[in-house]
N, C-alpha and C positions, 0 to 999 in steps of 0.2 A: 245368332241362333236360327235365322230365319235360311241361312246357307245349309247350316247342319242338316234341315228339315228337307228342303230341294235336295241334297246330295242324297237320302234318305230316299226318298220317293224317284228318284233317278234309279235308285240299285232297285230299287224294291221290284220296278218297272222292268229293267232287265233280267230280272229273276226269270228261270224256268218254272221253279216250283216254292216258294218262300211259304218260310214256317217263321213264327215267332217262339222264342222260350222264355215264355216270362216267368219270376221267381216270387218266392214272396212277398217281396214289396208292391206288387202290383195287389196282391190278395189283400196287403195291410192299408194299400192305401185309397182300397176302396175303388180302384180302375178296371178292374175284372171285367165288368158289365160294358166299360165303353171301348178296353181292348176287343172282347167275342163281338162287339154290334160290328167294329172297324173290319173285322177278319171274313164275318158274315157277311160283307158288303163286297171285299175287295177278293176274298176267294183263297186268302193269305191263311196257312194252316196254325194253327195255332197249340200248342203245347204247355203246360202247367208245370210246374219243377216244383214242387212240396216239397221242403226239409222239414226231418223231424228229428229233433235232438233227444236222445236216452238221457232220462235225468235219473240220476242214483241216489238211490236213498239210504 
């Protein structure tokens, strides 16, 4: 796990210009607040992807 993370911050670090697109589950699992602090520190742009399902009635 600890490899995934260094290859991870190795790209990130090559980046020109790095965005995140986080989906849902970041909303659902309550990381929201410590993905934007990470973005806001490291300058990484960051993106939200909201699905919203039509429910029929």
């Amino acid at each position: 796990e600890s490899a995934v993370v260094e290859q991870l911050v190795d790209e990130l670090a090559k980046a020109k210009r790095p965005i995140i697109l986080a989906g849902n589950g970041c909303i659902r699992t309550r990381a929201s607040r410590s993905l934007r602090d990470l973005c806001e520190k490291t300058g990484i742009g960051l993106i939200y992807k909201v699905v919203f399902q039509l429910i029929k009635i």
